[in-house]
C-alpha positions in Angstrom: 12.8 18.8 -3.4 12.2 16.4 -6.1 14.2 13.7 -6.8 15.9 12.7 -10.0 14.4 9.3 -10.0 16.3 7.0 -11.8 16.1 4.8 -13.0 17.2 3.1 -15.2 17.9 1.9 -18.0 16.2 -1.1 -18.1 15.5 -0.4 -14.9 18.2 1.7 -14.6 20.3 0.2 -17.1 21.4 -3.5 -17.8 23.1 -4.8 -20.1 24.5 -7.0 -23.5 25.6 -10.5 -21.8 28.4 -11.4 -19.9 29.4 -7.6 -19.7 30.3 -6.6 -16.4 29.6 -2.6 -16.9 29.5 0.0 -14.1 26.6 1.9 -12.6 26.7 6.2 -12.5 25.3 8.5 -10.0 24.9 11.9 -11.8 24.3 15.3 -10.8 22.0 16.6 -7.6 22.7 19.0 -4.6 25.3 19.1 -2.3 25.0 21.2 0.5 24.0 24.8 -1.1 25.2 23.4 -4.6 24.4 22.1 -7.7 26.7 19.9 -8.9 27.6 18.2 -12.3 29.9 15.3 -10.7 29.0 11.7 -12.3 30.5 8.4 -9.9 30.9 5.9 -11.8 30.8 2.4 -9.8 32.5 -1.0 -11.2 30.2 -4.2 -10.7 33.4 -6.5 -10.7 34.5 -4.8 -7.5 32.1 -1.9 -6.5 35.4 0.3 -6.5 34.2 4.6 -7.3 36.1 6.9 -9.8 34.8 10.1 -11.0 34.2 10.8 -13.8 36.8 14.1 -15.7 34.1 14.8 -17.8 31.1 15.4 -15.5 27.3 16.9 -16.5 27.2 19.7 -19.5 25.8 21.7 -16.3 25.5 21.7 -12.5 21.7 20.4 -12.0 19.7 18.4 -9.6 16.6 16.6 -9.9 17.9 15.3 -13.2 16.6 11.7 -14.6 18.4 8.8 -16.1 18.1 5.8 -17.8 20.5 3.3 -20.3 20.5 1.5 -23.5 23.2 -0.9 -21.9 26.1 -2.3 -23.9 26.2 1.1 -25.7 25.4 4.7 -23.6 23.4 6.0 -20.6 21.5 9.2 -20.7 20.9 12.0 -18.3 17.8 14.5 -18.8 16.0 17.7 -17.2 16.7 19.3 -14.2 16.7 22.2 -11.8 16.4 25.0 -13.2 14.2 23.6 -16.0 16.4 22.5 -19.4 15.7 20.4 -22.0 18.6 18.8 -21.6 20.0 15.3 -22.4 23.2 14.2 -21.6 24.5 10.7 -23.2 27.7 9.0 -22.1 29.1 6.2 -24.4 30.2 3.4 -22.2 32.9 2.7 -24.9 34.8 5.5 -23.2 32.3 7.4 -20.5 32.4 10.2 -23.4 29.8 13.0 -23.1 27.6 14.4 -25.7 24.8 16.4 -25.8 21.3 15.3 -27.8 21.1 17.8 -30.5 17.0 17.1 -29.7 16.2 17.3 -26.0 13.2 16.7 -23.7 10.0 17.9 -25.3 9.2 20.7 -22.5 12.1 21.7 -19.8 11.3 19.8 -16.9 12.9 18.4 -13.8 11.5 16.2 -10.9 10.6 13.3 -13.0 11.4 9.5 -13.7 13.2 7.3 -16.2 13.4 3.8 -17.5 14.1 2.1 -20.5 14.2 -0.7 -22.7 17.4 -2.0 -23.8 18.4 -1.7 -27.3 15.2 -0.1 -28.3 14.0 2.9 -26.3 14.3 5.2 -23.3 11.7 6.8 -21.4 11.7 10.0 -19.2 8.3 10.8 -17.3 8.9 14.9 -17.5 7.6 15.3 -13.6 7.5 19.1 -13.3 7.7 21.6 -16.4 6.1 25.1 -14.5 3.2 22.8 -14.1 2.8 19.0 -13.0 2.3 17.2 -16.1 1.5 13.5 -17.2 4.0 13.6 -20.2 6.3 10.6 -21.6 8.9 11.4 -24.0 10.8 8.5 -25.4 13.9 8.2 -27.2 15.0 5.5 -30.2 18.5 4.7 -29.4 18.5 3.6 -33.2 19.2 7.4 -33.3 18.3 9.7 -30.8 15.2 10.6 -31.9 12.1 11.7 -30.0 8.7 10.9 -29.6 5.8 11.7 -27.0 3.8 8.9 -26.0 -0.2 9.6 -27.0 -1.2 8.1 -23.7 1.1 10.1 -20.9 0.9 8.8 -16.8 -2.9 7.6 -15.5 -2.0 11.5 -13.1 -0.4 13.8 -13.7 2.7 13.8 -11.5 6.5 14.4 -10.5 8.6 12.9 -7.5 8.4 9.4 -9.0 10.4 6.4 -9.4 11.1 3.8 -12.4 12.2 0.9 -13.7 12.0 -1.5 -16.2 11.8 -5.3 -17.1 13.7 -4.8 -20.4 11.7 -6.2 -23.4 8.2 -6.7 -21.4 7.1 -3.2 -19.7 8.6 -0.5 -18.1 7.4 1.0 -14.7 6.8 4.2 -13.3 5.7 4.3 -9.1 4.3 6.7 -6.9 4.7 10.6 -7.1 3.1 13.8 -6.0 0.3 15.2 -7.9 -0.6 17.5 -5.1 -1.4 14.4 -2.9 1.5 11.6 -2.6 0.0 8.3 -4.3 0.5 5.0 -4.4 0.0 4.1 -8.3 2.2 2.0 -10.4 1.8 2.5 -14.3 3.0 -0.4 -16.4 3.8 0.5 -20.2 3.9 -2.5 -22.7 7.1 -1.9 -24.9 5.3 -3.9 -27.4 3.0 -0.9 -28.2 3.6 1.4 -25.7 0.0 1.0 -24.1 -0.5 2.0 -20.1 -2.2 -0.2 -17.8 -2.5 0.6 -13.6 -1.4 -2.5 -11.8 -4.1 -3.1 -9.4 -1.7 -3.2 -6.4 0.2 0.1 -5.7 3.3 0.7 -3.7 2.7 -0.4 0.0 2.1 3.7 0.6 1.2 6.9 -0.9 5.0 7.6 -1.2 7.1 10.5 -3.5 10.9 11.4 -3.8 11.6 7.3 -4.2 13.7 5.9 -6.3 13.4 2.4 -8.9 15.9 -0.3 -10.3 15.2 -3.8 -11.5 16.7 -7.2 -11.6 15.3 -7.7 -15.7 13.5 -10.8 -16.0 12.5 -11.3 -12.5 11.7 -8.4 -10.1 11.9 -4.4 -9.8 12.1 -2.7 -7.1 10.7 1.0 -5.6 12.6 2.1 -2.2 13.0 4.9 0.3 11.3 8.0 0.1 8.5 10.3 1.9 5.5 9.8 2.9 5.6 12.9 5.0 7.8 10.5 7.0 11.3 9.6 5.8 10.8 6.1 4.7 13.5 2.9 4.1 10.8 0.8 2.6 11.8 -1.3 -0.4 9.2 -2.8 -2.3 9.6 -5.7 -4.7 7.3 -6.1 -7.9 7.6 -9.8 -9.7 7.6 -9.0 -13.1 5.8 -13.1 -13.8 2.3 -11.6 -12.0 3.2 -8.1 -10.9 2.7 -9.0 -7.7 4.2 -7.0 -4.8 5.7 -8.4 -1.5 8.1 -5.8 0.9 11.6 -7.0 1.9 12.3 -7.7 5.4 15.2 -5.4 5.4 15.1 -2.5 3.7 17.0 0.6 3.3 20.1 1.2 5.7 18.5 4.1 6.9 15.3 6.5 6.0 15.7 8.7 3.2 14.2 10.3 0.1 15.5 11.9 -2.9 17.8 9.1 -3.3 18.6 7.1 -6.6 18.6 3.6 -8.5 20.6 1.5 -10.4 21.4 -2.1 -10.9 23.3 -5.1 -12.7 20.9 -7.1 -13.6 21.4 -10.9 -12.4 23.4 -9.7 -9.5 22.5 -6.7 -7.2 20.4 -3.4 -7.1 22.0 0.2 -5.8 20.2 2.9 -4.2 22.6 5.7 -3.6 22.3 9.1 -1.7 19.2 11.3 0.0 18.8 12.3 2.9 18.0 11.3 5.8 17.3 14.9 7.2 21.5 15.3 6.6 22.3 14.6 3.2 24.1 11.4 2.9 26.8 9.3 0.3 25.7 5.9 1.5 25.0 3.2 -1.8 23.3 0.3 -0.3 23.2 -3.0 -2.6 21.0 -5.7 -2.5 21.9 -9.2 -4.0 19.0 -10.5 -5.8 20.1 -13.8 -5.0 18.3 -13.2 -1.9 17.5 -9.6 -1.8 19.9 -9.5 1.2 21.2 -5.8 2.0 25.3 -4.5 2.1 26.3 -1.0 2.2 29.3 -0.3 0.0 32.1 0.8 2.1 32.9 3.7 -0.6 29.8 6.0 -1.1 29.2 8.8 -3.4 31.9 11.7 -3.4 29.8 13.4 -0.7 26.5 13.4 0.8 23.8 14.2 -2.8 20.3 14.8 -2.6 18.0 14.7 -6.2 20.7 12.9 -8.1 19.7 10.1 -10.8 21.5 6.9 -11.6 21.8 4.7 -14.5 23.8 1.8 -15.6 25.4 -0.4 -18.1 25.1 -4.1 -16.5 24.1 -7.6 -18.2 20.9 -8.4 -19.9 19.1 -11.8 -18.4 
């Protein structure tokens, strides 16, 4: 199934400086469900509540991304909606975007650059496209990038080194590949960083640590994979950590504080699983949290409110 990459607001989210914010997990599929749940992590402790006011509507392979400081959003899903979903961080207060995704899609990828713009890859809308909508968080609006993905694709992951370039890895266009599209916020132009992910690799997930590095990890490769690449945002040069995921999984999902530690939460590992493994950027050494998800979530997204480097 596709995942709801996330990714996240820059990168998966971070944030104004010196807040300490929280990370969300948001919708997916729990065993023979949709489900609208949204966990909502604290960075000053990694300690889970749940949110009371959850999705507008149970749905998996959703996206996310964040404008940190001020909301995160959640977009698409399974069955294919229009659909965006924006939480104030002021108060974790849902409201839906009177203007949604430019085609009902699900299966696609999200990242964003703070306090400017968000971008959802639309994956999957009845057809596998190569479309980018992007939102102003000046006020909602929409646009659709002229230049879409170098494929067209679903299954991906991004992230984002807020202000520079956003990032949007791997996918399925029929074929799993290995590509890496970079998009200059500056002018929103598309370049193909000449290395790729260490694989052809879909159902991954992305976060970043803003200023420094982003990351793609897990997914398939027609093999469950634990794999975390590391991009440095200086050259765009990718390395692979020595320790990756805890375990193999796909459909899994991103989010991070940037300056401090990355999340990938959920998948599955051939049994759906609630396991959030974090990874200090200090020196990308690996924990996993000993409170997971709410239960075991495959095709969730993630986003985040966390600082700005």
């Amino acid at each position: 199934m596709p995942v709801g990459s996330a990714k996240f607001g820059l990168f998966a989210a971070a944030g104004g400086g010196g807040v300490t914010g929280a990370g969300y997990f948001g919708g997916g599929f729990v065993q023979w469900a949709r489900t609208a749940t949204v966990d909502k992590f604290a960075f000053s402790d990694d300690s889970r509540t749940t949110l009371g006011t959850g999705l507008s509507a149970a749905v998996l392979s959703v996206v996310g991304m964040a404008n940190s400081g001020t909301a995160g959003y959640f977009g698409g899903g399974n069955t294919l909606t229009t659909t965006v979903d924006k939480f104030a961080f002021s108060d974790d207060s849902r409201t839906t975007l009177g203007t949604g995704l430019s085609s009902a899609a699900y299966g696609g990828a999200g990242m964003a650059d703070s306090g400017t713009a968000g971008y959802f890859a639309l994956g999957y809308t009845g057809t596998i496209v190569d479309t980018v909508d992007k939102f102003a968080f000046s006020d909602d609006s929409r646009t659709t990038l002229g230049t879409g993905l170098s494929s067209s694709r679903y299954q991906s992951g991004g992230m984002a080194n807020s202000g520079t370039a956003g990032y949007f890895g791997g996918g399925d266009t029929g074929t799993r590949v290995d590509t890496v599209d970079k998009f200059a916020f500056a002018d929103d132009s598309r370049t193909t960083l000449g290395t790729g992910l260490t694989a052809a690799i879909a159902e991954l997930a992305g976060m970043a640590n803003s200023g420094t590095a982003g990351y793609f990890g897990g997914g398939s490769t027609g093999g469950t994979q634990s794999t975390v690449d590391k991009f440095a945002f200086a050259d765009d040069s990718r390395t692979t950590l020595g320790t990756g995921l805890s375990s193999a999984r796909y459909e899994l999902a991103g989010m991070a504080n940037s300056g401090t530690a990355g999340y990938f939460g959920g998948g599955s590992t051939g049994t759906y699983v609630a396991t959030v493994d974090k990874f200090a950027f200090a020196d990308d050494s690996r924990t996993t949290l000993g409170t997971g998800l709410t239960t075991g979530t495959i095709n969730l997204a993630a986003m985040a409110n966390g600082n700005i480097e």
